[in-house]
Structures are given as C-alpha cells and as structure tokens.
C-alpha positions, -999 to +999 in steps of 0.1 A: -433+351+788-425+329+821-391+331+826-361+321+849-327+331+854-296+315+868-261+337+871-239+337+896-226+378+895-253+397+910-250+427+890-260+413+861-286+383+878-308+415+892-305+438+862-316+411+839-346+411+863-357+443+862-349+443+823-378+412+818-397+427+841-401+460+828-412+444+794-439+429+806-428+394+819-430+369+848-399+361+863-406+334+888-370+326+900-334+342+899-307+318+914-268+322+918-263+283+908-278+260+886-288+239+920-319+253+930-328+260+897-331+224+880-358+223+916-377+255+905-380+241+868-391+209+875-421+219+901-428+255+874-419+250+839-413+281+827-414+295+792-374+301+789-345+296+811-315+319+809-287+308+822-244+313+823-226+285+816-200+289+841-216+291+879-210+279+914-192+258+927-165+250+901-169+276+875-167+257+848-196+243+831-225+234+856-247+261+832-241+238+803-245+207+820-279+224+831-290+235+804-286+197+785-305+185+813-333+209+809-335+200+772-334+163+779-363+163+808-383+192+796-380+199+759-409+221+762-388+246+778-363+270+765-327+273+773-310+308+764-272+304+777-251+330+782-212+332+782-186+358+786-163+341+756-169+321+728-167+288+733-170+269+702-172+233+718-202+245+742-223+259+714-220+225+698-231+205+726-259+227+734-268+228+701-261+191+694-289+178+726-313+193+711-314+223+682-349+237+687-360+261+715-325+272+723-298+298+722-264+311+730-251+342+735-221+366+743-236+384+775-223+419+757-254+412+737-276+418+768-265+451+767-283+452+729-319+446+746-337+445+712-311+414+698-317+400+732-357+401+731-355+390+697-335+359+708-360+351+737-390+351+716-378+329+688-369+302+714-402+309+730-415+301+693-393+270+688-365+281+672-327+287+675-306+319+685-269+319+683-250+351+684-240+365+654-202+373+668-203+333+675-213+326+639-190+349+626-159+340+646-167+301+627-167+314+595-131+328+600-122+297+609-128+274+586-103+262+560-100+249+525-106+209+537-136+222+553-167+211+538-181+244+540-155+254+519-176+245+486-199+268+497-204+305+475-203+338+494-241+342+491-246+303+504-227+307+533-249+345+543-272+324+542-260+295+566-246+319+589-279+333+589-299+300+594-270+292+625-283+323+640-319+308+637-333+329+618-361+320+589-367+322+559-384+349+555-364+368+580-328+355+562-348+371+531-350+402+546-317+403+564-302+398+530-322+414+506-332+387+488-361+371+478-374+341+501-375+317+469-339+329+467-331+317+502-349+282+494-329+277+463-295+284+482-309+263+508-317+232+489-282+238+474-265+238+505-281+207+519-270+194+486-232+198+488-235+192+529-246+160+515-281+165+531-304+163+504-317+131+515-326+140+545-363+154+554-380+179+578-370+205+595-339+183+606-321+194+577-319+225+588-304+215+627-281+188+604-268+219+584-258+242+614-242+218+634-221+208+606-214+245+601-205+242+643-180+211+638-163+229+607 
C-alpha cells in the first residue's frame, strides 16, 4: 500500500512511519501540515492518506478541511483521519462528502496496530472505518425521539457494526450470527430508517449517517 501521512507532533508523524514501513509499505511523504501535502497528493496519488484533523497553523480543522478536499478531487484515494477526541460533528462531515474509502479514528487506536491495519486495508478496498469508541459514544447518546430509537438491541449491533464499516459477512462473524441474519436485520432497519426505497450500496452510507445525526 502507497501511503502518506500528515501530523503535526513529531513523535507520533515518524513512529507511524516506521510502523507502515516495517509492514511492508511505501510511504512516499510525511508532512507536519496539510499544505504540502494536498501538493504531494495531487502530483502522487497515493493509496491512503492519514491524516490529524487538527494541524498547523490554527489547530483547528485544516485535517478535515483536507481531507474533504481530497475526497472531492481524488475519490480514488483514501482518507484515514485521526483525532485525539471524539468529535461527533467531524465524523459526520467526513463521512457525509463522501462515505466510501474513508475512516476515522481515536489516535489511541494506533497504539492497537492490528485495528489500525485492519482500518487501512478496508479503505484501501473501498469501504468505511470508524472507531468503535466513536460508534459507541453515539449509541449512548441517543434518546427516545431518536429515530434509532425503534431499533431492537440485535438491530442496532448490527448498525453500530455497519458504522464501523464492517460487512456482512464480517458483522456475521463479529456477532455470531448468521450472514442471512444480518441481511434480514438489515433490510429491517432500512425499513424503519425509512430507507427501503432506496437502492445500492447507498443504503447502507444513508443508514450510518443517520445513525451519525441521531
């Protein structure tokens, strides 16, 4: 995999580095602001991009804004953002430019190099990886005039599961369920989402960013 990397604190930019590296892939730029890397990733294309939200020079959200732009000029190329908190609103505008080949995570999860692989390879693939504690933090969040609320227990596994980007077969296995039993709570959930009339795979992005705006 072809990858670059934008973070400001050093620390972490050159140990993500030598993580990549040492499993085998191409890291063709670190930067310390999201400047020079739109530059690198227009003239290289690389597989992924990870990148902090929060860089240089106002530390607020020149990651994100880079990261939408990325998606918008090159959707062929993945964006993996990083952030230090959860920040609901960021994970739905990330998610809401484009919801394939992209990801956000808690940068504690770096430190869990098999969850972080695993998140770089399914946006490599095409899908979606949000962090679990993200997911998780929504559920707890949501209240009784929440459409989510007419959800069952098992339904909304399996949406927390699907906002993680996850498949099918991989919910399946992650719950212990059959993968015709994830359809059927799929189809159910697009149902009372009110979703059922939509087609494609856009059913599923529809379904997790309203999960995200609950």
């Amino acid at each position: 995999m072809r990858l670059m990397i934008a973070e400001d604190s050093t620390l972490l930019r050159e140990g993500l580095v030598r993580l990549l590296v040492e499993e085998g892939h191409e890291v063709l730029g670190a930067f310390g602001d999201a400047g020079g890397l739109l530059q690198e990733v227009a003239s290289r294309r690389p597989d992924v991009v990870v990148l902090d939200i929060r860089m240089p020079p106002t530390h607020t959200d020149e990651g994100l804004r880079a990261a939408v732009e990325i998606r918008e000029r090159w959707p062929e190329v993945g964006v993996l953002v990083l952030s230090q908190h959860i920040e609901r609103n960021y994970a739905v505008q990330l998610l809401a430019s484009h919801a394939q080949r992209v990801g956000y995570l808690l940068k504690d999860r770096v430190a869990q190099v098999e969850e972080f692989l695993d998140a770089l390879e399914r946006i490599q693939a095409g899908g979606a990886a949000l962090d679990p504690e993200v997911v998780r933090q929504l559920v707890i969040r949501t209240t009784h005039t929440d459409p989510l609320a007419r959800l069952t227990p098992r339904e909304r596994s399996v949406l927390e599961a699907l906002a993680q980007g996850h498949t099918n077969a991989a919910i399946a296995q992650k719950l212990h369920i059959s993968v015709s039993a994830v359809e059927k709570n799929l189809n159910t959930i697009f149902e009372k989402l009110e979703l059922s009339h939509t087609t494609g795979y856009s059913r599923r992005i529809l379904a997790v960013l309203r999960y995200l705006e609950s």
